[in-house]
C-alpha positions as CSV (number, residue, x, y, z in Angstrom):
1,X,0.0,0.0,0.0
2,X,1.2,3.3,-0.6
3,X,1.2,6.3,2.0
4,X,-1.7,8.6,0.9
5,X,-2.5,11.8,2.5
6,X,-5.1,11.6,5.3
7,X,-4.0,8.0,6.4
8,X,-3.9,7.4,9.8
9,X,-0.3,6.2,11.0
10,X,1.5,5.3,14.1
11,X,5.3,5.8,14.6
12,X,6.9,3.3,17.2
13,X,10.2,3.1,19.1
14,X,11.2,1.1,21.4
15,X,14.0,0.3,24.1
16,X,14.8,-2.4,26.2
17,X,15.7,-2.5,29.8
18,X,16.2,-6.1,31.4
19,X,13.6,-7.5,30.5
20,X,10.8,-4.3,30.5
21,X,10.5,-3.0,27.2
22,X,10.4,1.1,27.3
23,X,7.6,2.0,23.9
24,X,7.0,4.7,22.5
25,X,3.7,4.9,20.3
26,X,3.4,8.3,17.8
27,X,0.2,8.4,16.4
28,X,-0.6,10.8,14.0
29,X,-2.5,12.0,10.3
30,X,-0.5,12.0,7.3
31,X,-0.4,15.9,5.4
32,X,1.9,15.9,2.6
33,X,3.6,12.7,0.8
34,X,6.8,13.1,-1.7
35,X,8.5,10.4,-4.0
36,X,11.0,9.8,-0.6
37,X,9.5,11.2,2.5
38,X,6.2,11.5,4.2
39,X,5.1,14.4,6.7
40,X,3.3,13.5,9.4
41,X,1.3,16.0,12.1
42,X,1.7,13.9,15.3
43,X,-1.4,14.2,17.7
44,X,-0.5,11.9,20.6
45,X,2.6,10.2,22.3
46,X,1.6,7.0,24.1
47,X,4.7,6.0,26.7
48,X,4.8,2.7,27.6
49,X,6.9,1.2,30.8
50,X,6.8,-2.7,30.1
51,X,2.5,-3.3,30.0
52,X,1.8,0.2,32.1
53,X,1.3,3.2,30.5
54,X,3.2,5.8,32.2
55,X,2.3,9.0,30.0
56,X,0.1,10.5,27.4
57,X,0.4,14.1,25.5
58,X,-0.3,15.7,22.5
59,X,2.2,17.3,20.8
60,X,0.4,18.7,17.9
61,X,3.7,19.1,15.4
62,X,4.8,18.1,12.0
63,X,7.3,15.5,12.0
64,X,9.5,14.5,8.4
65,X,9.9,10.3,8.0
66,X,12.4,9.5,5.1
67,X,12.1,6.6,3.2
68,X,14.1,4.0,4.4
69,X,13.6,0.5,2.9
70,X,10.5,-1.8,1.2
71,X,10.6,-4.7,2.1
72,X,9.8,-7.8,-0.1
73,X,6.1,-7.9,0.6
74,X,5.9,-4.3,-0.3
75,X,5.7,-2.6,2.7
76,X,7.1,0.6,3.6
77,X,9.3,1.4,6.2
78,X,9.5,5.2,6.8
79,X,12.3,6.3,9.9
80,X,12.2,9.5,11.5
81,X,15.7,12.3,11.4
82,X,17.9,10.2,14.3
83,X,14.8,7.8,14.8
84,X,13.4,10.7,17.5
85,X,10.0,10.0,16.4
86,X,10.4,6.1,15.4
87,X,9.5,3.9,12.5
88,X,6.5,3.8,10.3
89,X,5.8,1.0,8.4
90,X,2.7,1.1,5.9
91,X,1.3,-2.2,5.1
């Protein structure tokens, strides 16, 4: 599937401490879609501390995923400038 304007994403990143898993879920609208890059206007960060959610915001700013691989089934896997904001990957 391609990214389209309008489609509802999530970013995700991760981190592992022991054996507690740190997530961070970006969810957000897609605004503006190029041949390599995608914008995104993030409305909410989910934290995550293992299966407790430890904080909820929202942001409300436009964050710039390049392009970074597809994959053999076609997906697309979008990264964020120094993976701040996560992956995307568009199924």
């Amino acid at each position: 599937m391609k990214a389209t304007v309008g489609m509802k994403v999530t970013g995700y990143s991760g981190s592992c401490i022991g054996v507690i898993i740190d997530s961070h879920y970006y969810i957000g609208t897609i605004t503006k879609v190029n041949k390599k890059s995608i914008k995104v206007n993030i409305a909410e960060v989910i934290n995550t501390h293992g299966d407790k959610e430890v904080s909820r915001y929202k942001p409300n700013h436009t964050v710039t995923y390049a392009l970074w691989k597809v994959t053999e089934e076609g997906e697309e896997i979008y990264r964020s400038e120094a993976c701040l904001y996560g992956f995307i990957t568009i199924k």
